[in-house]
Residue, then its C-alpha position, 0 to 999 in steps of 0.5 A: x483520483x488518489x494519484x499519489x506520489x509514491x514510488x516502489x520502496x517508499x513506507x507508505x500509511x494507506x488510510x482506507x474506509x470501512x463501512x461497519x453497522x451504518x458507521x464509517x470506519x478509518x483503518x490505517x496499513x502501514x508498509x512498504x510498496x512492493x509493487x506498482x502495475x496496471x495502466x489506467x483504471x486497473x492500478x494497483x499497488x502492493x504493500x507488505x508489512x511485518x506484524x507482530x511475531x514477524x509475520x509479513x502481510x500484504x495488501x493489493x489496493x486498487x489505486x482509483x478505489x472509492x474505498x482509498x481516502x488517503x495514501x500518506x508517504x512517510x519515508x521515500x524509499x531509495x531502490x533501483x528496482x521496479x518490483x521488489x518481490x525480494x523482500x518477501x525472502x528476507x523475512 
């Protein structure tokens, strides 16, 4: 349903649904694919971004969730690796 081109690497703005007292809520997440696994029904994806005072924060979004109204790709990424568990070292 939310097949998007996206790749590891890629800055990416997920744009989520939340239901709160009867209304419908749209909150952004905007970060960095670390990851992409699972086959199927069972993707997933992984997205980490630094908040306020350097604290990084990662997401797992499940890639076919009613939840997800949009993945919105803002920059494409040029890495050579699948997974980049890396970055969580850096900061």
């Amino acid at each position: 349903m939310n097949e998007a081109n996206f790749k590891v690497g890629d800055r990416v703005k997920v744009i989520t649904r939340d239901l709160k007292d009867a209304k419908i809520a749209k909150s952004p997440f905007e970060g960095i694919v670390i990851v992409k696994k699972g086959q199927g029904e069972n993707k997933t994806f992984t997205v980490r971004k630094i908040a306020v005072g350097r604290i990084a924060v990662e997401k797992i979004f499940s890639l076919n969730s009613p939840a997800i109204e949009r993945v919105q790709v803002i920059k494409k990424g040029g890495v050579r690796r699948a997974k980049l568990y890396y970055l969580r070292k850096k900061i």
